[in-house]
N, C-alpha and C positions, 0 to 999 in steps of 0.2 A: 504493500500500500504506500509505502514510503516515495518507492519510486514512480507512482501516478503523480502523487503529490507536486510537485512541478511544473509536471506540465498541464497538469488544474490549471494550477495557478499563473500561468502563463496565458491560456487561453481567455483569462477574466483580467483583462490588465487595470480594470477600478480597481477589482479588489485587492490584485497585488499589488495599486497604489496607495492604496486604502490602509492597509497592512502593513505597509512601509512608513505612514507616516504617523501610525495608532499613539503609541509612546509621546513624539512631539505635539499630537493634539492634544491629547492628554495634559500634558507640561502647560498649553495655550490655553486648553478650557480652565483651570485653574488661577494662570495669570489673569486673564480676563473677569473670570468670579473674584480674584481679590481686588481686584484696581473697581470693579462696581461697589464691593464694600464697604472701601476706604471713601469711594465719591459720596454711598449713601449714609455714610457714618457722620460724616463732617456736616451733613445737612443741616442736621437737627439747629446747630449755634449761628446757623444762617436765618432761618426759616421765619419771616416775617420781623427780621431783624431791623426796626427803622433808621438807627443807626449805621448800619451797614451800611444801608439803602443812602441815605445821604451822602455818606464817604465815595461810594462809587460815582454819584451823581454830580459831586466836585470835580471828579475827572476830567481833563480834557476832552472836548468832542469827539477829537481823532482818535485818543485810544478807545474811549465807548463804542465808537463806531469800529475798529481794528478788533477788538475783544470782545464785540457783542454782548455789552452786560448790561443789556436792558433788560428788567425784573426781574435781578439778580436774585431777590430773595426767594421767588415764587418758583414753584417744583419745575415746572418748562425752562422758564431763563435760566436756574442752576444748571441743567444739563445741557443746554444751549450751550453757555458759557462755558462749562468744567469738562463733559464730555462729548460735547458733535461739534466744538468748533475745532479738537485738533487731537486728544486724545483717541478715541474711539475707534476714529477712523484713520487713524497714523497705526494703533496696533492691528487691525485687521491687515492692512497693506502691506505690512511688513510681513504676515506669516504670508500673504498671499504673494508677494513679490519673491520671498524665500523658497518656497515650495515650487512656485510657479517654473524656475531658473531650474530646480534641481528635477523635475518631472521629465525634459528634455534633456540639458548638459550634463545633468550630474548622472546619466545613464552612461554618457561617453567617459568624464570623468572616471567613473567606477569601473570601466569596461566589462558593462554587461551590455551596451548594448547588441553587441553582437546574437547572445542568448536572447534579447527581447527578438528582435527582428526573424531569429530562423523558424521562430512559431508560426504557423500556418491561417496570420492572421493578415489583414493589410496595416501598409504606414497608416493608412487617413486614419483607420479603426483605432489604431496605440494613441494616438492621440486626440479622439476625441473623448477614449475613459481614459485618458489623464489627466484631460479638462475637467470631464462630469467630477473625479473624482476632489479636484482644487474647488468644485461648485460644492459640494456636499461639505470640503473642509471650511469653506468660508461661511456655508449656512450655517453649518454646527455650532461655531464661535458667536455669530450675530442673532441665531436664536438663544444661546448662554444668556446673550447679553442684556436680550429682551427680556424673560423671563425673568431675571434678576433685577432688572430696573422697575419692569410692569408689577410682580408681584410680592418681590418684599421691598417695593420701594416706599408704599403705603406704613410698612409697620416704622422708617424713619423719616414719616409726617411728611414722605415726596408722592406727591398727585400726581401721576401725568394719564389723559385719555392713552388708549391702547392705539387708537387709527393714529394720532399725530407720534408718537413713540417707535411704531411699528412706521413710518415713513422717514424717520429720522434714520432709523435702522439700515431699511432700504436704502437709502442713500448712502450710505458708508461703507454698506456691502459690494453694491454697484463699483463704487470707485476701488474700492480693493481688489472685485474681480476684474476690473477693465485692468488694473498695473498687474495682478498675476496672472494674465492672460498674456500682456505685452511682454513681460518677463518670460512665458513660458516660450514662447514666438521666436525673439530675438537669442533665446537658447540651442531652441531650434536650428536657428541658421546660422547660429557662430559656433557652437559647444563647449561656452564658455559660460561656468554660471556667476563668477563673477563679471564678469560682463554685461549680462544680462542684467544682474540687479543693480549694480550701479547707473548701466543707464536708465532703465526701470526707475528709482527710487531718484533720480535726479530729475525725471519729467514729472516725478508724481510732486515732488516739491516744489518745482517750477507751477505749475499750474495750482497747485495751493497759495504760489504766491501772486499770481496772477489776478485770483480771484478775491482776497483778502484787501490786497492792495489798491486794486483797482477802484478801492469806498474812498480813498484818500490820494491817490493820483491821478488827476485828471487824464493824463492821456495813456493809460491802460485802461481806460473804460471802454473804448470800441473794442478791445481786444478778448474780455471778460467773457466770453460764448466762447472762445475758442477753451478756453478750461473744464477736463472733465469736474475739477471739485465744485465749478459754480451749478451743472447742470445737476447734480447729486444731495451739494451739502448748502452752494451760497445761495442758495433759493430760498435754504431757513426750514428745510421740511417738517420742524416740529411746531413749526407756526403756523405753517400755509400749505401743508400736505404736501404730498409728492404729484407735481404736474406733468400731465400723461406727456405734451410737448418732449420735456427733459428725459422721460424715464424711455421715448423712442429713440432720443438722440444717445443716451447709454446701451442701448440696448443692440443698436446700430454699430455702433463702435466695439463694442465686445463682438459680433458677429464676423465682421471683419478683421479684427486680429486673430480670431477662431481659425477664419479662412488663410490666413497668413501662414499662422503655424504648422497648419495641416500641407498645403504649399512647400513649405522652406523643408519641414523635417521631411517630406517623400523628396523632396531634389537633391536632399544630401548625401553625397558622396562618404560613408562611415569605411569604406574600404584602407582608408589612410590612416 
């Protein structure tokens, strides 16, 4: 039985993505469970704090506006501010940009790709369950995240509706699969997974700053659509929900580096 085993598992390449990366989800569902508890811990000495509320409101306009700490006190603006404006979705992008790199390069890296590819499967098929499989790792995290804010966020005095939370969500997730998709891509066709994430995590911060900045510099404003984090996160989606417009234009874009990757890793030459 030992010796089926393999090539099982060879023919299911989610699962032997799946399986490969159990341990380090694990490690992430954990870090994300703690970094929710510390946010909803600290709430309570906020929480209709008028004092607070004044000392923010002395702020300069530019950082209010930069930092988004309008109704700092109130369960929405705390996680506006503390968790969707940079946290949240900086930690999903990273496990997704990490994994993304290693899905494609880190097989040539490791030199098994050879062993992946002589199973009796096609390229396109290996990497779209390595896709599904970074889809399922980035939900797993971003539903953690929801169920931890949605429902023990109440027992430290944090409100927030599930539709505006769960679009908040949505939007962090989007952007984090759109940079481990692009990671996974640029892996793809270089087989370098440093490579990939470096570039990877250099546009995804470029266009965080793109869209941040753009409240406070006038002439990156025409340029502000062109960033995936405004069509995702600078919308405000725990304000104003997730608008169908932006969630086509993510949706789009993820589809197309899907296509990319599928593309680069069947024209690669692994013989060298």
């Amino acid at each position: 039985m030992s010796r089926n085993r393999p090539s099982r598992n060879l023919h299911s390449i989610f699962e032997r993505s799946m399986r490969e990366v159990r341990r380090s989800l694990f490690g992430w569902l954990f870090g994300i469970g703690g970094f929710s508890l510390i946010m909803l811990s600290i709430y309570p000495t906020i929480h209709g704090n008028a004092g607070f509320a004044q000392l923010l409101n002395a702020y300069p306009e530019a950082l209010r506006k930069l930092f988004d700490v309008s109704n700092y006190t109130t369960g929405p603006g705390y996680l506006r501010t503390e968790v969707f404006s940079f946290m949240a979705p900086l930690l999903l992008a990273i496990f997704a940009i990490l994994w993304g790199a290693d899905l494609t390069a880190g097989e040539e890296e490791r030199h098994t790709i050879d062993t992946l590819l002589a199973a009796p499967i096609s390229r396109q098929r290996v990497v779209v369950e390595k896709w599904l499989a970074l889809v399922l790792g980035i939900a797993s995290l971003a539903v953690a995240l929801e169920v931890l804010l949605g429902a023990v966020g109440p027992l430290f005095k944090l409100h927030v509706g599930w539709a505006p939370l769960s679009a908040a969500i949505i939007g962090s997730a989007l952007f984090a699969l759109a940079f481990g998709t692009l990671s996974m891509a640029i892996g793809a066709g270089t087989g370098s997974r440093g490579f990939a994430r470096g570039v990877s995590a250099a546009i995804a911060v470029a266009m965080y700053l793109v869209s941040t900045l753009s409240q406070l510099v006038e002439w990156l404003k025409p340029w502000r659509w062109t960033s995936l984090w405004y069509h995702t996160l600078g919308i405000d989606p725990l304000r104003n929900g997730f608008e169908g417009g932006h969630l086509l234009v993510m949706v789009a874009c993820v589809a197309i580096l899907v296509v990319a990757a599928v593309v680069l890793f069947t024209r690669r030459d692994f013989s060298n």
